[in-house]
C-alpha positions in Angstrom: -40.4 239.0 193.9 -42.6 241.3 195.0 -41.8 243.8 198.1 -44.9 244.6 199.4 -43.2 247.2 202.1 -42.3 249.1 198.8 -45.8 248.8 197.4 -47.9 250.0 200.6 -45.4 252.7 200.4 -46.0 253.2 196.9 -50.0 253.7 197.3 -49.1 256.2 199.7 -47.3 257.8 197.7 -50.5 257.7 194.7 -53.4 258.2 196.6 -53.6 261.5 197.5 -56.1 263.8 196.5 -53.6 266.3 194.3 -52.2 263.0 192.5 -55.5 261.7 191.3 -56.8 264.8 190.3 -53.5 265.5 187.8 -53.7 261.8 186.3 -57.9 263.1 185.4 -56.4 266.4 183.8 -53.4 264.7 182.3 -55.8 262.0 180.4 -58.2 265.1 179.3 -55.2 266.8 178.2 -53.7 263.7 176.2 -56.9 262.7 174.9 -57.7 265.8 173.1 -53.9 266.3 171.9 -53.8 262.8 170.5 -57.3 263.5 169.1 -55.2 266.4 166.5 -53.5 264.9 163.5 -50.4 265.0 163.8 -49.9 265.5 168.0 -48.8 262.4 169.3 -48.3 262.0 172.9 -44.2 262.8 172.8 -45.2 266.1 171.5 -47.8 266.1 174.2 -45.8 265.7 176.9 -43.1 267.6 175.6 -45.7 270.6 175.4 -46.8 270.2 179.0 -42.9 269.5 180.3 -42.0 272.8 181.5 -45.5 273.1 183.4 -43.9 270.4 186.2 -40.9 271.7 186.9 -42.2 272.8 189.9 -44.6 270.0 191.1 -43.8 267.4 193.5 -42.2 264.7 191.6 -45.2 262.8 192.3 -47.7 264.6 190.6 -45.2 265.6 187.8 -44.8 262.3 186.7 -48.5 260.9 186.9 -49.4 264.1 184.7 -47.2 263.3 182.1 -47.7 259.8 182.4 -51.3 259.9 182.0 -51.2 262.5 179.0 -49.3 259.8 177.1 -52.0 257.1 178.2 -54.4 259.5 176.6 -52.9 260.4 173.9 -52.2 256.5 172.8 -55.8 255.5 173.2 -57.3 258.5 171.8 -54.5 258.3 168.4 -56.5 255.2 167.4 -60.0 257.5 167.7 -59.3 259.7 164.8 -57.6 256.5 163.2 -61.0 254.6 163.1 -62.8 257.9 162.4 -61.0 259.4 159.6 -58.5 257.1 158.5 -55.8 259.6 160.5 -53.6 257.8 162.7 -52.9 260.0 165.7 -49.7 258.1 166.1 -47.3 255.5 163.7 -48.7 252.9 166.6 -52.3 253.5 165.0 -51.2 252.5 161.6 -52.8 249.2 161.9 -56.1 250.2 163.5 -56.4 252.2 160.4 -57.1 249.1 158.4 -60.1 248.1 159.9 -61.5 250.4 162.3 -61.7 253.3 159.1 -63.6 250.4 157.2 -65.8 249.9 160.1 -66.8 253.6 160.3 -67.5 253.7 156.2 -70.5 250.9 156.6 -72.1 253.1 159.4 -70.7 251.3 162.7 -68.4 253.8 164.1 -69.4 253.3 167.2 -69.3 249.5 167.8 -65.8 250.0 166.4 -65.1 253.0 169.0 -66.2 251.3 171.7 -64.0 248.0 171.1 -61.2 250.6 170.4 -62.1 251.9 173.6 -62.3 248.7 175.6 -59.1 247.0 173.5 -56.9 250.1 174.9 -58.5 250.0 178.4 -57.6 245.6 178.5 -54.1 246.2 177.2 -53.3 249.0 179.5 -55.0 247.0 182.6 -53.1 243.6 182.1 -50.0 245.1 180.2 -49.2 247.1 183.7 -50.2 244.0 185.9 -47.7 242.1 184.3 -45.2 244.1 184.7 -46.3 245.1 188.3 -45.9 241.0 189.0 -43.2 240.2 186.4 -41.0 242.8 186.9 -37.9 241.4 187.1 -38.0 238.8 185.1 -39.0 240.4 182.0 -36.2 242.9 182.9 -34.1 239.9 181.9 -35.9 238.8 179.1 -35.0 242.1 177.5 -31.1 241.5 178.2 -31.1 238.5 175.7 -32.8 240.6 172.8 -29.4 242.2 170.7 -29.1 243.4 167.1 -29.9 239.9 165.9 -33.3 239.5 167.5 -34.6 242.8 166.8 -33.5 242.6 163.2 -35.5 239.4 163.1 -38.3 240.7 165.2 -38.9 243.9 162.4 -39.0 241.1 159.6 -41.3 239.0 161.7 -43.4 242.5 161.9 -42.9 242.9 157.9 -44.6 239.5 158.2 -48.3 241.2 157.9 -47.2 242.6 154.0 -48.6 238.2 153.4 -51.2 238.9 154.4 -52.1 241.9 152.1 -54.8 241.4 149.8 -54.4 241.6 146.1 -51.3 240.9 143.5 -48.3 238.9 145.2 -46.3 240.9 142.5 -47.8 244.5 143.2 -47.5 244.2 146.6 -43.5 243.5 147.2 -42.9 246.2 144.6 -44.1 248.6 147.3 -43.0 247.3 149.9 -39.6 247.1 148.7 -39.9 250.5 147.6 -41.0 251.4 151.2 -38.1 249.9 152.5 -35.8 252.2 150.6 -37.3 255.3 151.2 -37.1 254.3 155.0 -33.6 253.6 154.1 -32.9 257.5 153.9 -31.0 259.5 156.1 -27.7 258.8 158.2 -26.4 255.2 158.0 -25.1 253.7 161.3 -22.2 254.6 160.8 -23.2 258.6 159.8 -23.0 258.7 156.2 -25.7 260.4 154.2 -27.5 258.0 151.9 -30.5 259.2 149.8 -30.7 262.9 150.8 -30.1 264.5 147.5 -28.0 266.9 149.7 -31.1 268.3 151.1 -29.8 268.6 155.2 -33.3 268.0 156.3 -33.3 264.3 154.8 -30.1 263.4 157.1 -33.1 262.9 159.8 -34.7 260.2 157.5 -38.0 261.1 156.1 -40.8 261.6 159.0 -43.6 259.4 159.4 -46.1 261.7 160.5 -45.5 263.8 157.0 -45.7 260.3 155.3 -48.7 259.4 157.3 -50.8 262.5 156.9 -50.0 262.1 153.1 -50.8 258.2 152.5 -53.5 257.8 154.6 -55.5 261.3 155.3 -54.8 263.5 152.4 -55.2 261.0 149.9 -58.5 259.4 151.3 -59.8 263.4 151.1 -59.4 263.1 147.4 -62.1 259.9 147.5 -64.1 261.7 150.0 -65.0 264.7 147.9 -67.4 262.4 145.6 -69.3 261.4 148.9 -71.7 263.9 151.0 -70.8 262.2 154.1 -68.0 259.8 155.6 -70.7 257.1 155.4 -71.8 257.4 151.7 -74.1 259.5 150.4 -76.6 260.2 153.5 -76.7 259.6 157.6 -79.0 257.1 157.7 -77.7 253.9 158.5 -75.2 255.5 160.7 -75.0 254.4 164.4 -76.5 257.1 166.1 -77.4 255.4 169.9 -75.4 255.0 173.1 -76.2 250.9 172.9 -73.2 250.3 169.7 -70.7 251.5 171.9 -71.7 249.4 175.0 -71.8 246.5 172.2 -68.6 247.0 171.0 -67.1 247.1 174.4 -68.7 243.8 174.6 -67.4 242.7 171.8 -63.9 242.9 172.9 -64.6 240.5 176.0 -65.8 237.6 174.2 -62.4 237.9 172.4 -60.2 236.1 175.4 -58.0 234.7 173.0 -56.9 237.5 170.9 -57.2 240.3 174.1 -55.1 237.9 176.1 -52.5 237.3 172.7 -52.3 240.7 171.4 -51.4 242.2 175.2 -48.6 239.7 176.0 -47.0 240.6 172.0 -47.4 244.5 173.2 -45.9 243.8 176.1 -43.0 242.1 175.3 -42.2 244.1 172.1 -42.6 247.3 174.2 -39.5 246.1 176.6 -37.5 245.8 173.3 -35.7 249.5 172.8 -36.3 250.9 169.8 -39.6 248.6 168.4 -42.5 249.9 170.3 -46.1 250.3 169.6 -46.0 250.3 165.7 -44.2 247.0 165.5 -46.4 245.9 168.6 -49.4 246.5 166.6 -48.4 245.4 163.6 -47.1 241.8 164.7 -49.9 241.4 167.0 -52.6 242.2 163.6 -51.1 239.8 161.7 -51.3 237.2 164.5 -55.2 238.0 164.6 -55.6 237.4 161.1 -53.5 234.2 160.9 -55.5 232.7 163.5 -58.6 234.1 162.7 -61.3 231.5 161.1 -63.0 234.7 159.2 -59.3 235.8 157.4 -61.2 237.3 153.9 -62.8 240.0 156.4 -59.4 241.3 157.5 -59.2 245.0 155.9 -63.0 245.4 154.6 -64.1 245.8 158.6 -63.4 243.0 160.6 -63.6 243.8 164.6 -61.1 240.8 165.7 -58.6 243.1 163.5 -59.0 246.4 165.0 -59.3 244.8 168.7 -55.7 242.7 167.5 -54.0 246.0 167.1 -55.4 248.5 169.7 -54.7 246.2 172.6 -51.0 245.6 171.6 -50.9 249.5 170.6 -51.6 250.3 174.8 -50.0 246.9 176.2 -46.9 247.8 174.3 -46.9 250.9 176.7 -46.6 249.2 180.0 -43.2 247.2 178.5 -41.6 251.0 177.0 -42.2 252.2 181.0 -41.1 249.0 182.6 -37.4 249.1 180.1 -37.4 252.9 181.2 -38.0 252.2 185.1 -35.3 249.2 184.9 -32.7 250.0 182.2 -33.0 253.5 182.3 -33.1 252.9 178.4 -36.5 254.7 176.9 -38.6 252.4 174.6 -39.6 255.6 172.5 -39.5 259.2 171.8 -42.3 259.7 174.6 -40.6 257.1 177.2 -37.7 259.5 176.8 -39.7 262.4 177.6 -40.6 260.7 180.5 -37.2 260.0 181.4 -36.3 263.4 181.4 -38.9 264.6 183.8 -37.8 262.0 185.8 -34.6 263.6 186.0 -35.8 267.1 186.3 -37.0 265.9 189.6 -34.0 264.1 190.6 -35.1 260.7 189.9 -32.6 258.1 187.7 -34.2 255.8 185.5 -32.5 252.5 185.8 -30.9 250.4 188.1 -30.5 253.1 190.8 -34.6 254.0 190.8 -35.0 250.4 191.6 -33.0 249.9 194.2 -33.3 253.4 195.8 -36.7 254.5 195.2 -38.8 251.4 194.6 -41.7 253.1 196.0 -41.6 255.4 193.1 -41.1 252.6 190.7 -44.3 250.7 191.9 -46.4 254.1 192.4 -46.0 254.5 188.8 -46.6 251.5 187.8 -49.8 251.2 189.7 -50.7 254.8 189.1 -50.7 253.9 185.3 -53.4 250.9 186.1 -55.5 253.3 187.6 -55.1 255.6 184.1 -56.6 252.9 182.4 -59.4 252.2 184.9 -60.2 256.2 184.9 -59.9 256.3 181.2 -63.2 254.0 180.6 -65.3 256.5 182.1 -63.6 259.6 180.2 -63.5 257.5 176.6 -67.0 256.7 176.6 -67.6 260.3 176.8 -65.0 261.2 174.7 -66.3 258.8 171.7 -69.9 259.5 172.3 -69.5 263.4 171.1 -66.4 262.9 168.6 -68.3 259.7 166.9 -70.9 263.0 165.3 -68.0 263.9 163.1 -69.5 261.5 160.2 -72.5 263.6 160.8 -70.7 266.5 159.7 -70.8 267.1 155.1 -67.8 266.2 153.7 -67.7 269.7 152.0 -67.0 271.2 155.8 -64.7 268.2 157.0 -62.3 268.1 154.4 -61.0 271.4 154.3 -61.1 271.3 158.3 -58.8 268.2 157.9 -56.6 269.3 155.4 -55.5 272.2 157.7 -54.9 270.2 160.8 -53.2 267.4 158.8 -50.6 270.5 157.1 -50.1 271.5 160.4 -49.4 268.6 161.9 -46.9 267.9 159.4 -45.2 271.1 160.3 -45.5 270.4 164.1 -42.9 267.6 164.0 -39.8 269.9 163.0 -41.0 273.1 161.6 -39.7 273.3 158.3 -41.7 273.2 154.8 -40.4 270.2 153.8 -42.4 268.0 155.6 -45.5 270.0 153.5 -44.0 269.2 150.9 -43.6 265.7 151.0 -46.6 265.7 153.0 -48.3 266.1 149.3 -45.9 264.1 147.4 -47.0 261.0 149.2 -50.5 261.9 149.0 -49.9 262.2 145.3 -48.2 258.5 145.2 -51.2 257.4 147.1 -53.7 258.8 144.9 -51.7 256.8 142.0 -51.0 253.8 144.0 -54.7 253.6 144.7 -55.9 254.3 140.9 -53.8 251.4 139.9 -54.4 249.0 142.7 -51.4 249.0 144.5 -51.7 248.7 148.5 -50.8 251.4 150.5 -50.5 249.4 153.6 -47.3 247.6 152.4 -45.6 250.9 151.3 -46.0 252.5 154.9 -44.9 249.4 156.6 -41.2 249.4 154.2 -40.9 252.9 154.9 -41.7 252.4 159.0 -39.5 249.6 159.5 -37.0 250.3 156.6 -34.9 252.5 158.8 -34.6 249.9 162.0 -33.9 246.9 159.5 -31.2 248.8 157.7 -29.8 249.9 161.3 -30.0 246.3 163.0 -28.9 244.7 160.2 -25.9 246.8 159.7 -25.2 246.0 163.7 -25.4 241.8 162.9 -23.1 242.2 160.0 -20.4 244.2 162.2 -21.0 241.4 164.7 -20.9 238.3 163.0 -18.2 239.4 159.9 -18.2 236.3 158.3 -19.3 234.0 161.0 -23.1 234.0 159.6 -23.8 230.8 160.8 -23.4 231.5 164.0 -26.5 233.1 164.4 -28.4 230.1 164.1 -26.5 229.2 168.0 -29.0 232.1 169.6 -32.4 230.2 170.2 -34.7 233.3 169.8 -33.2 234.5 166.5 -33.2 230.8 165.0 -36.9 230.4 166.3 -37.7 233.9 164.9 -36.7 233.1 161.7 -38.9 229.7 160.9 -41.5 231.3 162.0 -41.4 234.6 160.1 -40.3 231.8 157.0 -43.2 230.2 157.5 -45.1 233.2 157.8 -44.3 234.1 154.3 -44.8 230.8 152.8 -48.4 230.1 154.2 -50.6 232.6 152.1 -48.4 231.2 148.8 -48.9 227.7 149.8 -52.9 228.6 150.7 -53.2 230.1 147.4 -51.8 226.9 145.5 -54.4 224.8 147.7 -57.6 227.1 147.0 -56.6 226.9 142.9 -56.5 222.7 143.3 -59.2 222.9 144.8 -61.1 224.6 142.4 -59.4 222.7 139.6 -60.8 219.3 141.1 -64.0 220.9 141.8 -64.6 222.0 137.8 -63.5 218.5 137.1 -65.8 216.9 139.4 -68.4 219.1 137.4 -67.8 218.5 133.8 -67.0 214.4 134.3 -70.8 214.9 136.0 
């Protein structure tokens, strides 16, 4: 229910003229941080923490809130642009947005990037703004059961990988057991090799900036350009943008899908915008009647995995604002500036302060609105980096993606393995192994081995049980049949063919 006394109070509350103006700097700020590899928006805000201490709570909150708005939408920028995932929750709009830019269209693909973020943020946060309540419950009925089955359900999209069956569970295994490193639940050290620095699990920027930057600069150095060999069919207008903007609204289906799955996997603690993404991808491509373009450039793809990326940001706030429990490391930034300034996430903001609760809310809807105008700007200017030769970009790169590396934690071993994997990509890619299903073992590795740890201690010996709770039961046929579908299509396609060669040599 609704209390619009709170609300009215709420928009008095946002619109005044000190608020707005720190929600425009704060998505300038976060755009241009989330822009850097390796600078995600927790870092971001973290950065830009001790500059609110002294701000009205307010404006300190908008600021920070609106930095991590930027820094989500912008992430996926340098994702489509240089294969550089400004955050894990990019991963997936890596897979075709990149593609996109190599055949010249970089900026139809930044402007449904642009659009896909600015439709996930809008309805993500008008759901919650309606719904909030209710979904607050939904979250309640999600324990170690569900979100084990939701992370398989997000491992789901390894199916759909093109190329050998064989090849591709080898590295996804693989994946799953170097996400498997680190402390166990229950604090032992598993897979560190004594090295204290592994007890942390390995990072995923590190891995990220070594799968997928590093090792597509090794490809890069035959080419003069991003885009081949010269600039010339390379989108150079204003009118690709404005297309691929439109792009995005003809897509009601798959907007509408992919921002309920962000949504409601962004209330779950703990799964956030990469699983977000990921599910919602696969979705696109399973329903999708063009499935063969999925990876090689296909838009439905790229707007599947933005929109879920920024919808899955409105559910992370609303489980912060509610629970008090943060959906991520940059919800629990948020929470703490929340608390610098005397403000409890949870039960108590509600009740207490719900004109805080719905200020933020709506002052995160008008982020998205504002952030329209400032990404269209943003893209127009950044999109002229496939201008630039590859002979200046790639050292220019290199640095930032090193650095980037050695952001997260400050030590040398993230370097380190920050070439190591971009050595195993270089290899994987040689012998046709994909890269996609290693990075998504290694993502969800760590919250499969935790969850599924937690069911075990749960149901000791009572296995069956599970199959009592609804969600898990209905989880599980459908990641099942998930995994059966591209075997069973592939068994079709080959009869098919079989009866079609017959048909041929009885004519």
């Amino acid at each position: 229910m609704i209390d619009l006394t709170a609300v009215s109070q709420g928009l008095d509350l946002l619109f005044q003229w000190q608020v707005l103006l720190f929600i425009f700097i704060g998505l300038l700020v976060g755009i241009i941080l989330g822009a850097i590899p390796g600078v995600s928006g927790t870092l971001g805000i973290a950065l830009m923490l001790p500059l609110t201490y002294h701000m009205q709570p307010i404006d300190a909150i908008m600021f920070l809130s609106a930095i991590f708005t930027g820094s989500v939408y912008s992430g996926g920028v340098t994702a489509i642009m240089l294969n550089i995932p400004g955050a894990p929750g990019a991963v997936a709009t890596t897979l075709d947005g990149y593609p996109m830019t190599k055949n010249g269209r970089q900026n139809e693909a930044l402007g449904a990037g642009l659009m896909s973020s600015v439709i996930g943020c809008l309805i993500g946060y008008m759901v919650i703004f309606i719904f909030l309540e209710p979904l607050g419950n939904l979250v309640l009925a999600f324990q170690a059961p569900e979100m084990l089955m939701l992370t398989v359900f997000a491992l789901s999209i390894i199916s759909t990988v093109k190329g050998s069956v064989s090849k591709t569970l080898i590295v996804g295994f693989l994946g799953l057991l170097l996400g498997s490193i680190g402390a166990t639940a229950f604090g032992r050290a598993r897979g560190t090799f004594g090295e204290a620095a592994l007890y942390e699990g390995i990072q995923l920027v590190p891995a990220l900036m070594g799968l997928l930057a590093i090792s597509e600069l090794f490809f890069l150095i035959q080419r003069k350009f991003i885009t081949g060999e010269g600039t010339g069919n390379v989108q150079k207008s204003f009118t690709p943008i404005l297309k691929g903007m439109k792009l995005v609204v003809k897509q009601k289906l798959n907007v509408i899908r992919s921002t309920f799955i962000g949504v409601i996997i962004g209330l779950l603690p703990a799964a956030g915008s990469t699983v977000a993404s990921l599910v919602s991808y696969s979705q696109a491509q399973t329903f999708s009647k063009n499935k063969s373009n999925f990876g090689k450039g296909e838009p439905a793809g790229l707007v599947a995995a933005e929109t879920a990326n920024n919808g899955s940001e409105s559910g992370g706030m609303a489980t912060m604002l509610t629970f008090g429990i943060p959906g991520g490391s940059a919800t629990a930034v948020l929470m703490a500036a929340f608390m610098i300034h005397g403000l409890s996430p949870g039960p108590f903001l509600v009740r207490d302060h719900m004109d805080m609760t719905y200020a933020v809310i709506i002052g995160n809807f008008l982020q998205g609105i504002l952030l329209i105008g400032i990404g269209v700007l943003f893209i127009w200017y950044f999109s002229k980096v496939v201008l630039v030769p590859t002979r200046l970009l790639i050292p220019i790169v290199t640095i930032f993606c090193f650095l980037g590396a050695f952001s997260v934690r400050g030590i040398y071993l993230d370097v380190i393995l920050t070439l190591g994997f971009a050595l195993i990509a270089l290899i994987m890619r040689k012998l046709d192994y994909p890269i996609i299903a290693l990075l998504l073992g290694l993502i969800l590795g760590g919250t499969i081995d935790g969850e599924l740890t937690r069911t075990m201690v749960m149901y000791e010996g009572q296995y069956w049980s599970l199959l009592q709770r609804p969600i898990f039961t209905g989880m599980l046929v459908v990641t099942i049949i998930l995994f059966l579908v591209p075997s069973i299509q592939t068994v079709l396609n080959k009869r098919k063919e079989n009866n079609e060669v017959k048909q041929d040599t009885s004519m």
